[in-house]
mmCIF file of the N, C-alpha and C atoms, coordinates in Angstrom:
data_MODEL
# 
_entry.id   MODEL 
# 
loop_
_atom_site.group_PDB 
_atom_site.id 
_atom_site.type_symbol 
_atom_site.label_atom_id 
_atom_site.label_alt_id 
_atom_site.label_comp_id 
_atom_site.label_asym_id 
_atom_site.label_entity_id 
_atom_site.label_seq_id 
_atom_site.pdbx_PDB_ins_code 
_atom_site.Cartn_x 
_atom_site.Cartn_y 
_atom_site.Cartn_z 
_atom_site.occupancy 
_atom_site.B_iso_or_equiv 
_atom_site.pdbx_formal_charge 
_atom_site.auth_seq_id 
_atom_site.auth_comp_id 
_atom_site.auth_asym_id 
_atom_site.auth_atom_id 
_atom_site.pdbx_PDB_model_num 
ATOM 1   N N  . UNK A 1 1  ? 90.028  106.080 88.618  1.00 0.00 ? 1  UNK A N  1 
ATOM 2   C CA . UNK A 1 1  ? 89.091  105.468 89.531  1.00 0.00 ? 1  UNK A CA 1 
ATOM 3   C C  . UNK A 1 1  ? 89.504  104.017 89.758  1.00 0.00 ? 1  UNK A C  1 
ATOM 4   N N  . UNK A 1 2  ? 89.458  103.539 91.011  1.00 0.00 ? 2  UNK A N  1 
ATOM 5   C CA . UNK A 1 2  ? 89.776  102.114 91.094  1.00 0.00 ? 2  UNK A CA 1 
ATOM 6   C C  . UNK A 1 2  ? 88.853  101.250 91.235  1.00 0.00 ? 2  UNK A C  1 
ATOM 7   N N  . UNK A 1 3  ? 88.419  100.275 90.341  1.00 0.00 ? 3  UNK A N  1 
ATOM 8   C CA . UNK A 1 3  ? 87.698  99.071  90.243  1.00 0.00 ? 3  UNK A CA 1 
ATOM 9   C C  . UNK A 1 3  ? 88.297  97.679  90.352  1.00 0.00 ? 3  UNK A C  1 
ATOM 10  N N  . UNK A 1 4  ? 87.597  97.586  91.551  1.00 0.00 ? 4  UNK A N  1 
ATOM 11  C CA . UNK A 1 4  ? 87.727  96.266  92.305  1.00 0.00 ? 4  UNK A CA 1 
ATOM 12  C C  . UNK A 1 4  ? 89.111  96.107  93.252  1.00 0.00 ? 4  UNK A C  1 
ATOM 13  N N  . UNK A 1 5  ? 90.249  95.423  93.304  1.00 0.00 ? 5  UNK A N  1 
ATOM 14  C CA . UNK A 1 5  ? 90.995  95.335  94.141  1.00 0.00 ? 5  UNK A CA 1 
ATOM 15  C C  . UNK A 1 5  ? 92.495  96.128  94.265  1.00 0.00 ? 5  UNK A C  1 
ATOM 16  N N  . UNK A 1 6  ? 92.956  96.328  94.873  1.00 0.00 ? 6  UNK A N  1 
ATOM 17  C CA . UNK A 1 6  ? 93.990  97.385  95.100  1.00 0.00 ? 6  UNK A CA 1 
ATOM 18  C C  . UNK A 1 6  ? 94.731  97.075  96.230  1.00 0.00 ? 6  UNK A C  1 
ATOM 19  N N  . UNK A 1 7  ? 95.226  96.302  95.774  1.00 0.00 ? 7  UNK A N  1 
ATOM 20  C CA . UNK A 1 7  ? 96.475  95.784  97.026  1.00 0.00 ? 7  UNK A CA 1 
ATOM 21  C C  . UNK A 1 7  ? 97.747  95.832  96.782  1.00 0.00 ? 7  UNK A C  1 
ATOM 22  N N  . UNK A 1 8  ? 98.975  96.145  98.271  1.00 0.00 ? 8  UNK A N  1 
ATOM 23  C CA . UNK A 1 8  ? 100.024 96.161  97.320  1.00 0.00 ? 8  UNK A CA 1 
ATOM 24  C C  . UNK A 1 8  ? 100.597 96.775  96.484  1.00 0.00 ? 8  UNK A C  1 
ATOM 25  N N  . UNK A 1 9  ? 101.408 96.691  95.867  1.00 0.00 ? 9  UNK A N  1 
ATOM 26  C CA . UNK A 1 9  ? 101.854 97.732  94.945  1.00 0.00 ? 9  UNK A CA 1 
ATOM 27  C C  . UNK A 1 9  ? 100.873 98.783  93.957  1.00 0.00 ? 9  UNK A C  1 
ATOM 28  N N  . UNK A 1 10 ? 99.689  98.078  93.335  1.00 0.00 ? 10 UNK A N  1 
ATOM 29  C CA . UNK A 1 10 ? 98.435  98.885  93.330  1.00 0.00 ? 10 UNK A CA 1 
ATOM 30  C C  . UNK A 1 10 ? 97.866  99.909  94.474  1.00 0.00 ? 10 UNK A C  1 
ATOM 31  N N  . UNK A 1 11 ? 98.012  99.571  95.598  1.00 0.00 ? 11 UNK A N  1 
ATOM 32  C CA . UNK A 1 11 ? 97.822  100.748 96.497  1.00 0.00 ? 11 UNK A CA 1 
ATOM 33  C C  . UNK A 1 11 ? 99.078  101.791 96.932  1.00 0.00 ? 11 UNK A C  1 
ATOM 34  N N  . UNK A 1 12 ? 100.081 101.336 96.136  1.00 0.00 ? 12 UNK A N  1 
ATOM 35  C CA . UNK A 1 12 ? 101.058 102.136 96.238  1.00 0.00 ? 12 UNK A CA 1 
ATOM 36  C C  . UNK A 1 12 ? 100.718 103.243 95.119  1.00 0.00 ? 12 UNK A C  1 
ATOM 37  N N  . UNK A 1 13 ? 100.428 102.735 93.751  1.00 0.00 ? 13 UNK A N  1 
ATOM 38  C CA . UNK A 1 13 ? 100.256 103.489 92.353  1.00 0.00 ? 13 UNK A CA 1 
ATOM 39  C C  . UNK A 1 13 ? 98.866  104.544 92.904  1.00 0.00 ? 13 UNK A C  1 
ATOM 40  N N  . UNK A 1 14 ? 97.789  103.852 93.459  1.00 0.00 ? 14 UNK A N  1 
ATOM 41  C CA . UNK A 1 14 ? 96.609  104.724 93.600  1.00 0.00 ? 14 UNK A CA 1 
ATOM 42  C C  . UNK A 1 14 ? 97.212  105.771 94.617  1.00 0.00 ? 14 UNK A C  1 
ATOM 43  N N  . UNK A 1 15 ? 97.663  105.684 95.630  1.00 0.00 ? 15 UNK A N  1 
ATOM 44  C CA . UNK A 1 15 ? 98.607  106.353 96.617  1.00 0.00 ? 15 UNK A CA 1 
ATOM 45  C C  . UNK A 1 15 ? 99.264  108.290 95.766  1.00 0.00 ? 15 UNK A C  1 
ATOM 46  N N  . UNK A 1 16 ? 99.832  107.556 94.711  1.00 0.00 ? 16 UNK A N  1 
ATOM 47  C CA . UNK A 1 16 ? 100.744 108.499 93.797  1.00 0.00 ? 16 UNK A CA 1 
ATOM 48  C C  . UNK A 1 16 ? 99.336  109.249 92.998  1.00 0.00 ? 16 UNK A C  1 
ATOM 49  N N  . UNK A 1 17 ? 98.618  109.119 92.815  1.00 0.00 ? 17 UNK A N  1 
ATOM 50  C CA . UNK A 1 17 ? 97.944  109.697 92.074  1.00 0.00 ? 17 UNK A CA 1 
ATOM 51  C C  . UNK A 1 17 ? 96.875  110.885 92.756  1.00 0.00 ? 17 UNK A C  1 
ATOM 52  N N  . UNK A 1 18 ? 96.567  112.020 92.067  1.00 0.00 ? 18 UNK A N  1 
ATOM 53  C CA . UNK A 1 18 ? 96.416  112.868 93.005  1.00 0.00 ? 18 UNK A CA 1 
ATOM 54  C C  . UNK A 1 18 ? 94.743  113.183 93.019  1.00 0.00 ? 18 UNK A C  1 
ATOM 55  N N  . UNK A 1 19 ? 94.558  112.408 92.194  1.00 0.00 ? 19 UNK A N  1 
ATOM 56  C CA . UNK A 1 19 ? 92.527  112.537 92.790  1.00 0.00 ? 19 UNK A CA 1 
ATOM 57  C C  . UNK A 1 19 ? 92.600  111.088 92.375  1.00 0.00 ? 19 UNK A C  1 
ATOM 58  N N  . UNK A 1 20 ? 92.421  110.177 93.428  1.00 0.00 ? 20 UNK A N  1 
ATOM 59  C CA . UNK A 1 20 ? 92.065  109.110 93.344  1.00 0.00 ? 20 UNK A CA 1 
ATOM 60  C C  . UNK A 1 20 ? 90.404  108.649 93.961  1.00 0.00 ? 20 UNK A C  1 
ATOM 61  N N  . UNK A 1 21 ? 89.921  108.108 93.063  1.00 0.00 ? 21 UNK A N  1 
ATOM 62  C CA . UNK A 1 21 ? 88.198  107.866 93.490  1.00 0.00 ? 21 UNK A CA 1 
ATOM 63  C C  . UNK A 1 21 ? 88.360  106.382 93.439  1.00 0.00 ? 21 UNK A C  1 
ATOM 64  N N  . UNK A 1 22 ? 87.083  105.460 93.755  1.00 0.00 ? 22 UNK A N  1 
ATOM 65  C CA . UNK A 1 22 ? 86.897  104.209 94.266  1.00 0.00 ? 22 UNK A CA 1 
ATOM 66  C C  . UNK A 1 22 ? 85.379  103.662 94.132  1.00 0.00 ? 22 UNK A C  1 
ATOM 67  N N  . UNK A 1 23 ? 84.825  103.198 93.031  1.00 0.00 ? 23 UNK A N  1 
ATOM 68  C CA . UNK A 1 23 ? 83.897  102.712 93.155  1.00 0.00 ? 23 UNK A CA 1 
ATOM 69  C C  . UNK A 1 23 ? 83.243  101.940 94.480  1.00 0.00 ? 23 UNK A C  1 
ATOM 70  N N  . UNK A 1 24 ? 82.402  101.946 94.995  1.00 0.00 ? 24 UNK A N  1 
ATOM 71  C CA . UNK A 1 24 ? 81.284  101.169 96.358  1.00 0.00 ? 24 UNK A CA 1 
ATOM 72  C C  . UNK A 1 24 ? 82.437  99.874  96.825  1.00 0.00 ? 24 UNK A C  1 
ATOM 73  N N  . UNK A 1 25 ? 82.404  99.031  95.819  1.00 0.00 ? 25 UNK A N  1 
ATOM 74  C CA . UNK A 1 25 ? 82.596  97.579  95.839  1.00 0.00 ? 25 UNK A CA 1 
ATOM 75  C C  . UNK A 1 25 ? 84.103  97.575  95.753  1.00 0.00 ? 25 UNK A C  1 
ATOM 76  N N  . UNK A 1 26 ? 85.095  98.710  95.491  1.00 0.00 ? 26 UNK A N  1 
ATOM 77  C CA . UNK A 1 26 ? 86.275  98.628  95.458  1.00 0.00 ? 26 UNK A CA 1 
ATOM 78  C C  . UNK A 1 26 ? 87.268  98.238  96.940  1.00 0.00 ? 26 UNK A C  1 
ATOM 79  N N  . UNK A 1 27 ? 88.067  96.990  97.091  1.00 0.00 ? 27 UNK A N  1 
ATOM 80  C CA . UNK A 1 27 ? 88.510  97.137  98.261  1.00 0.00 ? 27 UNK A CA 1 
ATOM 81  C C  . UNK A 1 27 ? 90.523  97.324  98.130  1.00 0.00 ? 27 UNK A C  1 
ATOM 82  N N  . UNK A 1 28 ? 90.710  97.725  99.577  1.00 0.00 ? 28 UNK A N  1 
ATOM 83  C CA . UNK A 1 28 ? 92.175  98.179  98.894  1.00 0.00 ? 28 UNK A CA 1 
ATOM 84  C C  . UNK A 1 28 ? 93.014  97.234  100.562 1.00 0.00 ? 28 UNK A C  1 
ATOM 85  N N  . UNK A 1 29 ? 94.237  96.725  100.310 1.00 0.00 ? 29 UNK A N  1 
ATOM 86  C CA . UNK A 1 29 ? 94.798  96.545  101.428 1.00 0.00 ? 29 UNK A CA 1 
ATOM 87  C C  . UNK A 1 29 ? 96.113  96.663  101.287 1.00 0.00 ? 29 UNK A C  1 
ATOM 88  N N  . UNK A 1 30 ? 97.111  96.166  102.021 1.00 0.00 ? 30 UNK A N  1 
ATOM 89  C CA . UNK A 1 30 ? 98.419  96.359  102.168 1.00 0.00 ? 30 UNK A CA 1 
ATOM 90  C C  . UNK A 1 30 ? 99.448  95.388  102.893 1.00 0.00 ? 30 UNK A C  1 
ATOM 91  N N  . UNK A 1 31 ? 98.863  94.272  102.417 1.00 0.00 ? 31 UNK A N  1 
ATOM 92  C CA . UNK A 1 31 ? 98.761  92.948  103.117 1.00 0.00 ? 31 UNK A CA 1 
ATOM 93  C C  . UNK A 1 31 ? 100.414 92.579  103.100 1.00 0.00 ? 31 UNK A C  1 
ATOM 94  N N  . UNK A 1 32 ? 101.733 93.185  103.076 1.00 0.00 ? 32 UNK A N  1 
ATOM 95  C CA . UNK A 1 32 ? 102.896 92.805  102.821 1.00 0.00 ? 32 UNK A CA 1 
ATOM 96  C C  . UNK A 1 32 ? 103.476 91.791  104.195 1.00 0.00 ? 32 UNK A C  1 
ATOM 97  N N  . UNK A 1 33 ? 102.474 92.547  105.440 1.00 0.00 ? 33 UNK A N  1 
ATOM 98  C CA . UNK A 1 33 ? 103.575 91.548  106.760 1.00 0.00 ? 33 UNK A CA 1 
ATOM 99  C C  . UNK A 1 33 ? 102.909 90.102  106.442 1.00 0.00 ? 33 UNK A C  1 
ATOM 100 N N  . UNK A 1 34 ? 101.856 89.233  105.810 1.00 0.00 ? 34 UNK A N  1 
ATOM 101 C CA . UNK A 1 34 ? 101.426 88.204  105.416 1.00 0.00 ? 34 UNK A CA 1 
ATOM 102 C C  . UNK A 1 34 ? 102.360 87.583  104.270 1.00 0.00 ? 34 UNK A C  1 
ATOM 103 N N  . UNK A 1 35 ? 103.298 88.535  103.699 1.00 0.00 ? 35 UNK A N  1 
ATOM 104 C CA . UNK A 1 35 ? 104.109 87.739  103.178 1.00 0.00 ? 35 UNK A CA 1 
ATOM 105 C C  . UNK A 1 35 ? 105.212 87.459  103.440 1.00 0.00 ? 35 UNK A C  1 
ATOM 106 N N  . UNK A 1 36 ? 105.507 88.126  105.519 1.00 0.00 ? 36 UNK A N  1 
ATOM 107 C CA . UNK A 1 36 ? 107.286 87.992  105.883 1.00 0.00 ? 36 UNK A CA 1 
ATOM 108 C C  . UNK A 1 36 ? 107.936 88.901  105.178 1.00 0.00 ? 36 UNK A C  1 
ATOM 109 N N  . UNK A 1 37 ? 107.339 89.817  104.497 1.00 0.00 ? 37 UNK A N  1 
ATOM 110 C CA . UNK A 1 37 ? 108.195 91.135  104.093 1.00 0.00 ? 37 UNK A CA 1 
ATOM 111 C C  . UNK A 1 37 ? 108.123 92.455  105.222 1.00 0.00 ? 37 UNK A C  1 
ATOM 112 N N  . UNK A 1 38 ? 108.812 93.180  104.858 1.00 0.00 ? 38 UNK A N  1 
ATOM 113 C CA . UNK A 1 38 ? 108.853 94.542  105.538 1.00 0.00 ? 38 UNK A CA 1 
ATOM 114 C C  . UNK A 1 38 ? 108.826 96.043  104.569 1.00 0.00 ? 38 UNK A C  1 
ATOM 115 N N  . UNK A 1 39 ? 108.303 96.558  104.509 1.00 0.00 ? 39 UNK A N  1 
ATOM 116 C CA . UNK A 1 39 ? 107.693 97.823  103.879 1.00 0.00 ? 39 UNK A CA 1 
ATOM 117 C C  . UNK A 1 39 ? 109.342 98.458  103.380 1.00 0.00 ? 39 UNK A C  1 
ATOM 118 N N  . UNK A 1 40 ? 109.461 99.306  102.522 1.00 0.00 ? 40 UNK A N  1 
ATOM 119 C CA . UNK A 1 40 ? 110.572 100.110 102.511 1.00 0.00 ? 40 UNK A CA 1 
ATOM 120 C C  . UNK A 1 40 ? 110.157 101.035 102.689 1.00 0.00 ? 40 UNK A C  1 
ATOM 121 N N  . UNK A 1 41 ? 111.612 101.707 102.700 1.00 0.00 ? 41 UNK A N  1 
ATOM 122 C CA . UNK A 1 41 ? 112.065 103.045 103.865 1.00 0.00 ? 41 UNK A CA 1 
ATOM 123 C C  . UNK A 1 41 ? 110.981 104.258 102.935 1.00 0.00 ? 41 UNK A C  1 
ATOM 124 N N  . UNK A 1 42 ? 111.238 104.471 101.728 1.00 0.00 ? 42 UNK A N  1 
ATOM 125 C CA . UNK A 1 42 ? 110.588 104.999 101.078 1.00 0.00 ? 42 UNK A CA 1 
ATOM 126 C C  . UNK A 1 42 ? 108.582 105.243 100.710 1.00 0.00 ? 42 UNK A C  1 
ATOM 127 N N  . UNK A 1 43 ? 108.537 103.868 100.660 1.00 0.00 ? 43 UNK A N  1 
ATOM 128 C CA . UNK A 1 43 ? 107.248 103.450 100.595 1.00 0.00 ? 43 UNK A CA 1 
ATOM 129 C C  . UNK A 1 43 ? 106.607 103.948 102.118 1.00 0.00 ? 43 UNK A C  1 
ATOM 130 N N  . UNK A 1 44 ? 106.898 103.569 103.137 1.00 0.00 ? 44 UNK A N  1 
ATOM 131 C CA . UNK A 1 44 ? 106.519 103.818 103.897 1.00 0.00 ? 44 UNK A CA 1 
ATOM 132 C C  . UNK A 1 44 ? 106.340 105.261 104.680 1.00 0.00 ? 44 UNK A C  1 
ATOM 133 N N  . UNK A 1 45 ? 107.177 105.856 104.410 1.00 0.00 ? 45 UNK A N  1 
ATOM 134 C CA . UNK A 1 45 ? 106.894 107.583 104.258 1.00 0.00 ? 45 UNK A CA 1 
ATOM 135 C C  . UNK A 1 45 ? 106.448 107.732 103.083 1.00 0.00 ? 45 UNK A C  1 
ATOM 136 N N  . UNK A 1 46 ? 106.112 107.504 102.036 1.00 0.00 ? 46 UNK A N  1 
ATOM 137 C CA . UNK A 1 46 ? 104.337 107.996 101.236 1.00 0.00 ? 46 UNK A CA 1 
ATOM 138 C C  . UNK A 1 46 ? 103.346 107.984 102.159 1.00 0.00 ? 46 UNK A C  1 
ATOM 139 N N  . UNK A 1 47 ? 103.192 106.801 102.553 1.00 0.00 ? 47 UNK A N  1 
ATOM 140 C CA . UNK A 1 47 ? 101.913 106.352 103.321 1.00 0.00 ? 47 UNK A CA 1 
ATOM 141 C C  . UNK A 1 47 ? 101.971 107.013 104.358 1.00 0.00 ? 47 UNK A C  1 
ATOM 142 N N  . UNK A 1 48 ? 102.696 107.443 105.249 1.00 0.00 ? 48 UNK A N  1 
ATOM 143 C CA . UNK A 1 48 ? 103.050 108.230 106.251 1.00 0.00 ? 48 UNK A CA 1 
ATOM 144 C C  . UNK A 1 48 ? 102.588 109.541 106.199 1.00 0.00 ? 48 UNK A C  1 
ATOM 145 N N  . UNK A 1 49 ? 102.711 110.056 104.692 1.00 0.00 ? 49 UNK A N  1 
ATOM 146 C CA . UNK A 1 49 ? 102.907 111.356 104.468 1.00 0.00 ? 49 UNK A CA 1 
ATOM 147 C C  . UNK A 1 49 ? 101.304 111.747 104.242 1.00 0.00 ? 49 UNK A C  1 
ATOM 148 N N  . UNK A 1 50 ? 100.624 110.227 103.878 1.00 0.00 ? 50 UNK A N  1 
ATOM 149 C CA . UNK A 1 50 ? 99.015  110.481 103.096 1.00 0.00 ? 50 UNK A CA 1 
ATOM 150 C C  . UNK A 1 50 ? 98.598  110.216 104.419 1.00 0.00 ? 50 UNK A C  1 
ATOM 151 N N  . UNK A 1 51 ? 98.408  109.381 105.021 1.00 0.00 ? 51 UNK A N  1 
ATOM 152 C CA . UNK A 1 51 ? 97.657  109.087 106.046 1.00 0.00 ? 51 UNK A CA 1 
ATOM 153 C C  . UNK A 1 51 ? 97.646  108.992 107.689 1.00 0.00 ? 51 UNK A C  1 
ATOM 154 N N  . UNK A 1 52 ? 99.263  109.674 108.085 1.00 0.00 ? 52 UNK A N  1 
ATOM 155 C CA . UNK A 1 52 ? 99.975  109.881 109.224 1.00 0.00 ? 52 UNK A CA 1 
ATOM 156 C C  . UNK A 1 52 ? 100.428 108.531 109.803 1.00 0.00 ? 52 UNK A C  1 
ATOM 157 N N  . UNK A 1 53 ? 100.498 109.161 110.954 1.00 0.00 ? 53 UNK A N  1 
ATOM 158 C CA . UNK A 1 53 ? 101.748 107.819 111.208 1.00 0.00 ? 53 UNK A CA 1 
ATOM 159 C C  . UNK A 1 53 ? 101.187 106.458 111.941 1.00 0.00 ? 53 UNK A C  1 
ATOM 160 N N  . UNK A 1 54 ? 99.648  106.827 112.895 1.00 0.00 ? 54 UNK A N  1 
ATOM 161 C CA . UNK A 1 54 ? 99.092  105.781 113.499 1.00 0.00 ? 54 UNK A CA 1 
ATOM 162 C C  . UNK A 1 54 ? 98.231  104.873 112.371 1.00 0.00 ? 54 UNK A C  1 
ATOM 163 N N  . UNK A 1 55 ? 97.932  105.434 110.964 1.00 0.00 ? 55 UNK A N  1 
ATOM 164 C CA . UNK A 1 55 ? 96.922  104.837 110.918 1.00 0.00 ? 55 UNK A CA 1 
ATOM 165 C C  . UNK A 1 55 ? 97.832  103.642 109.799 1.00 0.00 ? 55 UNK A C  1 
ATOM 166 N N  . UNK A 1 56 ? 98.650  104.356 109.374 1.00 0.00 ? 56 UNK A N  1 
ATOM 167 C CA . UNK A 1 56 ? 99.777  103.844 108.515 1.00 0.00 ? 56 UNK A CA 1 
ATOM 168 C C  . UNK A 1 56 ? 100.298 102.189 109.308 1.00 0.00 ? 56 UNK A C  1 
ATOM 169 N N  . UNK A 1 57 ? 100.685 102.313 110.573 1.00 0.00 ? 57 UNK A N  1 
ATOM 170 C CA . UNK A 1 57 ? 101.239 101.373 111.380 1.00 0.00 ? 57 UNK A CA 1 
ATOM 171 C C  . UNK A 1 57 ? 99.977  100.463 111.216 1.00 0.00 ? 57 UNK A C  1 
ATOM 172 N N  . UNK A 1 58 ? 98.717  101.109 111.454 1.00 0.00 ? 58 UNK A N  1 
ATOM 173 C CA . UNK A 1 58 ? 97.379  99.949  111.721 1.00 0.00 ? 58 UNK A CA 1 
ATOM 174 C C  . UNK A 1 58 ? 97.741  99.566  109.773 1.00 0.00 ? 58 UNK A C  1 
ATOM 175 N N  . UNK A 1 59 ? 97.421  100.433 109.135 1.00 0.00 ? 59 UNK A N  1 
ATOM 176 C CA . UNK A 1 59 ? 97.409  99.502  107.771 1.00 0.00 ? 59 UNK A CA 1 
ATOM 177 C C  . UNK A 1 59 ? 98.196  98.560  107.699 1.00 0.00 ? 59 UNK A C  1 
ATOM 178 N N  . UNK A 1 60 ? 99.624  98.428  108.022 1.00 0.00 ? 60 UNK A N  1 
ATOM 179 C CA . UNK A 1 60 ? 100.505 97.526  107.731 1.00 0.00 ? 60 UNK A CA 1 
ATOM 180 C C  . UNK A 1 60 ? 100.917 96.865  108.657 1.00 0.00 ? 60 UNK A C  1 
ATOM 181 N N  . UNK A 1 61 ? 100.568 96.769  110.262 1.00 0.00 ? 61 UNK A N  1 
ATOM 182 C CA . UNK A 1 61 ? 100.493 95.754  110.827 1.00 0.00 ? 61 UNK A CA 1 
ATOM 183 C C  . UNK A 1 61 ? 99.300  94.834  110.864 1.00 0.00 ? 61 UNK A C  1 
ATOM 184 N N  . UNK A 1 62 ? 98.175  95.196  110.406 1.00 0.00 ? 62 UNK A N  1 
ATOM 185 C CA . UNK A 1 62 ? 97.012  94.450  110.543 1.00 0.00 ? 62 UNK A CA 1 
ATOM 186 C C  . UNK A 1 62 ? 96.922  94.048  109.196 1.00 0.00 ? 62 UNK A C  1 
ATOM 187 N N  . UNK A 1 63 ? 97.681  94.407  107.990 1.00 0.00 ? 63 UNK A N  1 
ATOM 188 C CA . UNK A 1 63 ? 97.282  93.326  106.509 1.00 0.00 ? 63 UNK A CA 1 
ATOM 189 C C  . UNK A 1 63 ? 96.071  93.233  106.410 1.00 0.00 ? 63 UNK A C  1 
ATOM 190 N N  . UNK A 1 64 ? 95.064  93.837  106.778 1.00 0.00 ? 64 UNK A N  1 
ATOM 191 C CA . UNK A 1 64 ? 93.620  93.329  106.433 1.00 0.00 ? 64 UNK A CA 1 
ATOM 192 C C  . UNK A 1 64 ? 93.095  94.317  105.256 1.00 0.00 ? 64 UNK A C  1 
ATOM 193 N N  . UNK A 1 65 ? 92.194  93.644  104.694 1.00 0.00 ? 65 UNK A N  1 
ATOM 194 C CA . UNK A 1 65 ? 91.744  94.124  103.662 1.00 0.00 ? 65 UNK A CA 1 
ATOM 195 C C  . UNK A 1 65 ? 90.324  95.296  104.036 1.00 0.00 ? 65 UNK A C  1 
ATOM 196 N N  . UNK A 1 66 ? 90.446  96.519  103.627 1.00 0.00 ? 66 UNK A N  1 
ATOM 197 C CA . UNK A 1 66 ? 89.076  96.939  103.438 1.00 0.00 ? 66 UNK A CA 1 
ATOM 198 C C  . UNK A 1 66 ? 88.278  98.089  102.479 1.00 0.00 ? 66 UNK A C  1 
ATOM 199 N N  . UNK A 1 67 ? 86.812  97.882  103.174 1.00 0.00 ? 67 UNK A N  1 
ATOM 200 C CA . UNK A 1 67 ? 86.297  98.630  102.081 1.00 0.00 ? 67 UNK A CA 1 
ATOM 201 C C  . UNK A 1 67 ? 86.801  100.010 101.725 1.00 0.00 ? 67 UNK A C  1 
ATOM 202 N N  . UNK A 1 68 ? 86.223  100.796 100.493 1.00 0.00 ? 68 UNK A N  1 
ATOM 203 C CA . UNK A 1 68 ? 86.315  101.839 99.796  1.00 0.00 ? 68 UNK A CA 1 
ATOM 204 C C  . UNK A 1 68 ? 85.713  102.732 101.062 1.00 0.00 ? 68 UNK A C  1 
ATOM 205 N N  . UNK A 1 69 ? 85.076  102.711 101.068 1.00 0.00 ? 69 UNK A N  1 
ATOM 206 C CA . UNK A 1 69 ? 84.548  103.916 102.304 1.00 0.00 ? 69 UNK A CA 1 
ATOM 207 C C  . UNK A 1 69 ? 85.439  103.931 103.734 1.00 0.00 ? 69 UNK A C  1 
ATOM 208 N N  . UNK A 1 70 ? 86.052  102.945 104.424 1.00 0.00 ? 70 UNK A N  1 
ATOM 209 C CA . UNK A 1 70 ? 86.857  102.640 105.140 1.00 0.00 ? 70 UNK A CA 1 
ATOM 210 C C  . UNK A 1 70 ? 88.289  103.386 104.422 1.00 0.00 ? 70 UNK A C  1 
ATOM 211 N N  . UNK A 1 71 ? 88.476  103.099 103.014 1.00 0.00 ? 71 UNK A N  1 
ATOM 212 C CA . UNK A 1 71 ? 89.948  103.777 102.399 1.00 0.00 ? 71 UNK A CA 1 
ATOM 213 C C  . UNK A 1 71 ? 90.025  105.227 102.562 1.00 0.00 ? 71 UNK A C  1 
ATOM 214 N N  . UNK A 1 72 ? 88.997  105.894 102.239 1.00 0.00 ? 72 UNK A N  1 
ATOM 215 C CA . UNK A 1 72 ? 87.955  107.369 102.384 1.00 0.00 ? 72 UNK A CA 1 
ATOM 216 C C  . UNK A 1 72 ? 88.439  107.870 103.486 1.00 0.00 ? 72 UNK A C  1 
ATOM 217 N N  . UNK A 1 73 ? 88.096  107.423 104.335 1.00 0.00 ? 73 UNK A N  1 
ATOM 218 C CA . UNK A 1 73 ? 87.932  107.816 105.927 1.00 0.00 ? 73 UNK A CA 1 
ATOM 219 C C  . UNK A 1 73 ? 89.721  107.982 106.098 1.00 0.00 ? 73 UNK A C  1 
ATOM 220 N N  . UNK A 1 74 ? 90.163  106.859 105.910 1.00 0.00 ? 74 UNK A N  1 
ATOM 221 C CA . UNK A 1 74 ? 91.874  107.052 106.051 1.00 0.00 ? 74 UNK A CA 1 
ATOM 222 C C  . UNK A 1 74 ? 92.441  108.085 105.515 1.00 0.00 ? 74 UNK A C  1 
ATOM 223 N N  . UNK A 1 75 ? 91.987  108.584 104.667 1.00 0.00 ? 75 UNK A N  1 
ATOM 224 C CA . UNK A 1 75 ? 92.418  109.382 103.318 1.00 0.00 ? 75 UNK A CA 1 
ATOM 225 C C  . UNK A 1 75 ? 93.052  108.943 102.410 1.00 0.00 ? 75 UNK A C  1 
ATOM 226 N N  . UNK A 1 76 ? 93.016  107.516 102.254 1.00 0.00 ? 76 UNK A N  1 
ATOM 227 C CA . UNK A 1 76 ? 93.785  106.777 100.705 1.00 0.00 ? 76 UNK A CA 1 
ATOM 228 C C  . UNK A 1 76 ? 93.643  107.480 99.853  1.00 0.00 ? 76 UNK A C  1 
# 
């Protein structure tokens, strides 16, 4: 279960795991283009593979952080 923040390589680990739950208050993001990085080839087909390909592009071009119920809906 993830409590409290999950960003980043943490949302990579929750990603890998195969019943992942999320307390209310838990938020998760993927904030890497805020650091002038670029996703790898790999990493980025996980996320691809969990959550398809439009919503994947919105996670990691928009870096924004959000709620657990918002992660839900994506299928994090």
């Amino acid at each position: 279960m993830i409590h409290g923040v999950c960003v980043g390589g943490g949302s990579k680990s929750s990603r890998s795991a195969t019943c992942a739950s999320a307390e209310p208050r838990a938020v998760s993001a993927y904030p890497i283009k805020n650091l002038g990085l670029v996703v790898g080839y790999d990493e980025m087909q996980g996320l691809i593979a969990l959550v398809g390909r439009a919503v994947a592009l919105e996670i990691l071009l928009e870096g924004r952080v959000f709620g657990a119920e918002e992660a839900k809906e994506k299928a994090w």
